[in-house]
C-alpha positions in Angstrom: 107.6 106.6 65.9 107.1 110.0 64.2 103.7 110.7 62.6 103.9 113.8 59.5 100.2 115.6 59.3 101.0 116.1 55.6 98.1 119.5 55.3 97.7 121.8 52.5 94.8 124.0 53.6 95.3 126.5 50.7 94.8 130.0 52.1 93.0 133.0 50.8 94.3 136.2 52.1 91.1 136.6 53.9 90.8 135.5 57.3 86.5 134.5 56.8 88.0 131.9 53.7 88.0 128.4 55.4 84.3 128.3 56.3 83.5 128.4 52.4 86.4 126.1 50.9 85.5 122.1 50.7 88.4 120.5 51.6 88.7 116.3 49.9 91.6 114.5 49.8 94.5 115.3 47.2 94.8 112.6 44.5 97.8 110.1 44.9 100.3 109.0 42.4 103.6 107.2 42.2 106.6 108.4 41.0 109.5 105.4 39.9 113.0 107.3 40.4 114.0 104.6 38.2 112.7 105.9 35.4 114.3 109.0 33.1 114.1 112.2 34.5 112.4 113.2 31.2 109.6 110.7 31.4 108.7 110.4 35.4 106.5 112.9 35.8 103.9 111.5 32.9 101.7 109.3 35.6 100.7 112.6 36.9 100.5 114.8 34.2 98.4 112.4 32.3 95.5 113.2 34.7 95.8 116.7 35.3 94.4 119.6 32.9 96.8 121.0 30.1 95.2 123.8 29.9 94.4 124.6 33.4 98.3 123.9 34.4 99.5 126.7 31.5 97.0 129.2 32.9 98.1 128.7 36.6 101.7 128.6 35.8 100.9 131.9 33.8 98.9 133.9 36.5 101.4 133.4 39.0 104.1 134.2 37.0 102.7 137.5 36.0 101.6 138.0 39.4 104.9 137.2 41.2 107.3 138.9 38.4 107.0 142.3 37.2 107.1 142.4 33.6 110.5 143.6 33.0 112.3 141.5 35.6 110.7 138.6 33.1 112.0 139.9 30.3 115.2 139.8 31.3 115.0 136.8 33.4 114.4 134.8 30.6 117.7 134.7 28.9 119.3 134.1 32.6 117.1 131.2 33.1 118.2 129.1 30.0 121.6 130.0 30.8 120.3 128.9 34.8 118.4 125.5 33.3 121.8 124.5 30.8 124.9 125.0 33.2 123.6 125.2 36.5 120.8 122.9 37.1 121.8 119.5 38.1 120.6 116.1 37.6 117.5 115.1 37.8 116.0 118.4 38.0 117.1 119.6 34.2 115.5 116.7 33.2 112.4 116.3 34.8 111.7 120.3 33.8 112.3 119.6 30.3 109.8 116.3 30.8 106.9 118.4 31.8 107.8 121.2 29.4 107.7 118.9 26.4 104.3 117.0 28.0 102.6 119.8 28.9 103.3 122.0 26.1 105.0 125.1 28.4 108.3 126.5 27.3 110.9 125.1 29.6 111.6 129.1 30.6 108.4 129.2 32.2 108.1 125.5 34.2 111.4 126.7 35.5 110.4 130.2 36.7 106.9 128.5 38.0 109.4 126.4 40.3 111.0 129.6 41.5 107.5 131.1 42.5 106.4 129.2 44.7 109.5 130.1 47.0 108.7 132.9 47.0 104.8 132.8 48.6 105.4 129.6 51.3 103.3 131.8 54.0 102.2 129.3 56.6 102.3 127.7 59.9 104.0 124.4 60.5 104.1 123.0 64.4 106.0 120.1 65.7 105.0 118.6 68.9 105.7 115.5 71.2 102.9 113.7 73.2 103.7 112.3 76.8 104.9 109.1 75.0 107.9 110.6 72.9 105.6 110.4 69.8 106.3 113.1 67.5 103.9 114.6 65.3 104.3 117.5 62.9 101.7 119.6 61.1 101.5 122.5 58.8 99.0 124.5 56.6 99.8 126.4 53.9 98.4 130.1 52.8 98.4 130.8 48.5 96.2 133.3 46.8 94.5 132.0 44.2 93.9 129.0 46.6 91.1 128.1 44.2 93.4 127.4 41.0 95.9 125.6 43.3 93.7 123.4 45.0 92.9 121.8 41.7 96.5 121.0 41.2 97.4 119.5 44.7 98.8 116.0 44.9 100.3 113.4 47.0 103.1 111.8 45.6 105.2 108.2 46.2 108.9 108.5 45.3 109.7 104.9 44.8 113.4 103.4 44.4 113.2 99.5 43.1 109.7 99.2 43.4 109.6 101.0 47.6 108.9 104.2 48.5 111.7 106.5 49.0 109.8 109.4 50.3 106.7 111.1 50.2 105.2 114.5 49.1 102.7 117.2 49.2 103.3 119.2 46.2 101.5 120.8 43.0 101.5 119.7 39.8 104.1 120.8 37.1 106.3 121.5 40.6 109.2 119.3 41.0 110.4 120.5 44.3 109.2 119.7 47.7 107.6 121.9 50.2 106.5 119.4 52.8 107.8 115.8 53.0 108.2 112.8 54.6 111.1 109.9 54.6 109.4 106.6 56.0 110.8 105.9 59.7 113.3 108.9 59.3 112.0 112.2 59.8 109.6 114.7 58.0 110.1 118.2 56.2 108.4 120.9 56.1 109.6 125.0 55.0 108.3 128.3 55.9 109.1 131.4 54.0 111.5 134.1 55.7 109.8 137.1 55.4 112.5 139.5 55.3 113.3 138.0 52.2 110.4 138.6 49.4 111.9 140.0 46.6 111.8 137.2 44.7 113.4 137.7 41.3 116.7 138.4 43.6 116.7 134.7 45.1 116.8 133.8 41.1 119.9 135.9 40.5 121.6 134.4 43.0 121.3 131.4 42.2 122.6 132.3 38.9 125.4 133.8 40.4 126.8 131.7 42.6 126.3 127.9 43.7 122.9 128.1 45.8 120.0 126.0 45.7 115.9 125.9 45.9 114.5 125.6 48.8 112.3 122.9 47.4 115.2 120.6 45.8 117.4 121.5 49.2 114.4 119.4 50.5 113.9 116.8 48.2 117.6 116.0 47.8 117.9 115.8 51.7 114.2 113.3 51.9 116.5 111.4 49.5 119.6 111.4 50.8 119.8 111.8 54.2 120.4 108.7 56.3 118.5 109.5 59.8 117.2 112.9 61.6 120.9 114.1 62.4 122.0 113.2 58.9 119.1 115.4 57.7 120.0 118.7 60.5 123.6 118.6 58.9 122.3 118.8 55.4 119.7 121.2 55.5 121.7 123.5 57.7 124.7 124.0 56.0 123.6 124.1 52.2 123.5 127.4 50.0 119.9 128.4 49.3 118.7 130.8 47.0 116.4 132.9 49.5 116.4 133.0 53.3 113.5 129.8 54.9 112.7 128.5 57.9 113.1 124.6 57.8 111.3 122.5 60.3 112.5 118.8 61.3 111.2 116.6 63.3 112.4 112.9 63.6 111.3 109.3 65.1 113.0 110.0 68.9 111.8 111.8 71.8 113.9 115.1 71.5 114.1 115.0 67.3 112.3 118.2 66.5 113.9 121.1 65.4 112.8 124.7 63.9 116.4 126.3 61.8 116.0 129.9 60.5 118.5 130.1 57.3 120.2 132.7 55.7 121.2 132.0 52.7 124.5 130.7 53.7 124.6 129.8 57.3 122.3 129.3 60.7 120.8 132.2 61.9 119.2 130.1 65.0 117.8 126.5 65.7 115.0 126.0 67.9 115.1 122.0 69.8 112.2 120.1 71.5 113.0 119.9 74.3 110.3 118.2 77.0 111.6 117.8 79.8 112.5 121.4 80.0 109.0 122.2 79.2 109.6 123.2 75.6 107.5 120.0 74.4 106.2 122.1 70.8 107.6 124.2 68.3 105.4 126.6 66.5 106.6 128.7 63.3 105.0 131.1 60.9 106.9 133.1 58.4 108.6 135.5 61.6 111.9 135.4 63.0 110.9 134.1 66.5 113.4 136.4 68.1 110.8 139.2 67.2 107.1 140.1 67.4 104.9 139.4 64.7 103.3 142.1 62.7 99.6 143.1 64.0 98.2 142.3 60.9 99.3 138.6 61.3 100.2 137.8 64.5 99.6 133.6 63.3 101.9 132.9 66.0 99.8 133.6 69.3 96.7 132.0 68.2 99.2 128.5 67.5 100.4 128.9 70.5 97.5 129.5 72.5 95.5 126.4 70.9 98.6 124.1 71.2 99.1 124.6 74.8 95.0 124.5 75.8 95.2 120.7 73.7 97.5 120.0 75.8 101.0 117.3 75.3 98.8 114.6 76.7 96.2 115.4 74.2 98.1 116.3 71.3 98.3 113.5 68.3 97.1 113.2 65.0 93.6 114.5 64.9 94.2 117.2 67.4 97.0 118.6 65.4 95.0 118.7 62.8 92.3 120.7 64.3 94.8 123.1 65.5 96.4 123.6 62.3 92.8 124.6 60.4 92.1 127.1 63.0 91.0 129.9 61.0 93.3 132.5 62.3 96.0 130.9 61.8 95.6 131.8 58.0 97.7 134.7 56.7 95.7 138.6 56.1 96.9 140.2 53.2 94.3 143.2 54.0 
């Protein structure tokens, strides 16, 4: 059986942060797939803050995009939303644009952000047992604004659930998910691969996809673990990622660094040669991390002293809210 930690410890990009920020649980909501694209999203934009949303979706926008790139994104991203944005997606952007009152230019963009700033550290791990468990956190500026905005979220086809999420709200994609009795998701941003506003000309250009809908279309989709490795290693992406897979079998964990069109390298589980956890931050493994955020050592260090006959739910948890595992900006 494969457990998914599904953790959003919202980062500041100061390590001292996590002492001061109350952590409660994210709301809940289900999402029927059956419905219109257009109208599925209402159940949880009906509780959430109109105002609130359009001033978040704002400040990262003009944070993330320099003002002329946006200028002349905008054109490019109608063009992007009309021809090149598949079903449901089109729909379920235009849904929120029309609820929430934000131009359909800008929920689209907002999508595209978030790609761009998935700075965390996501661990997969198997007990003595051949119980898989997988965890991540996740570091945001602006972890304030966003924490208001976190959800959990149902997917449900004919009345049972599809697949589950950690996501925002007013985001469509998925950054952390889970397929019941299949396998669970997570992605790490690639950090040699931060100019953003190129991953949105690509995928203008040419036929690449979010990260975050890569995801969601594999959660529902795929038909088992394997199924899932096939998909999200061979689709085009709009930015370079690390995805992170782990599956209901003794062996089923993987870490695959992506380029935006093939494998770079796949990292397996592997216990009985030893290799019984997979640890990733935003680094290609192959090469030391950065002194200012070496996240990498301190995982590792904390997995190994828990121990694979320790490790499980609750102590993956504590390993993942270490506080230096969170990202430094300064």
């Amino acid at each position: 059986m494969a457990l998914l930690c599904l953790l959003l410890l919202l980062g500041s990009c100061y390590l001292s942060y996590p002492s001061n920020l109350k952590y409660s649980a994210a709301p809940r909501y289900n999402i029927s797939l059956d419905d219109l694209p257009e109208q599925r999203w209402e159940p949880v934009l009906k509780h959430s803050n109109y105002s609130h949303l359009k001033e978040t979706a704002n400040m990262l926008i003009n944070t993330f995009i320099p003002e002329g790139v946006l200028e002349a994104l905008q054109p490019l991203a109608k063009i992007y939303l009309t021809f090149y944005v598949g079903y449901p997606y089109a729909g379920e952007i235009r849904g929120i644009s029309k609820i929430v009152g934000l131009s359909t230019t800008k929920v689209l963009l907002l999508n595209l952000v978030y790609e761009a700033v998935i700075y965390c550290t996501s661990i997969v791990a198997e007990d003595e047992n051949g119980k898989v468990f997988m965890g991540r956190n996740m570091d945001f500026l602006f972890q304030k604004e966003l924490a208001e905005i976190v959800v959990d979220v149902d997917f449900l086809k004919n009345g049972t659930i599809a697949y589950t999420a950690t996501t925002f709200i007013g985001y469509i994609g998925i950054l952390t998910g889970q397929s019941p009795h299949k396998f669970a998701i997570s992605a790490n941003s690639r950090e040699q691969d931060s100019y953003w506003w190129q991953n949105a000309m690509a995928a203008l250009l040419r036929n690449s996809s979010p990260i975050s809908w890569v995801i969601r279309d594999t959660l529902s989709e795929a038909k088992d673990y394997t199924d899932a490795l096939n998909k999200l290693s061979t689709r085009q992406l709009i930015s370079d990622v690390f995805f992170i897979l782990a599956g209901t079998k003794s062996g089923e964990g993987v870490v695959i660094t992506r380029n935006r069109s093939s494998v770079a390298d796949t990292r397996f589980l592997d216990h009985l040669g030893g290799k019984w956890f997979l640890v990733q931050t935003n680094y290609d493994p192959w090469n030391e991390p950065p002194k200012y955020d070496d996240r990498r050592t301190p995982a590792t260090k904390a997995v190994n002293e828990t121990g694979q006959r320790s490790i499980n739910l609750d102590s993956l948890y504590k390993v993942v809210s270490v506080v230096s595992f969170f990202l430094s900006l300064v």
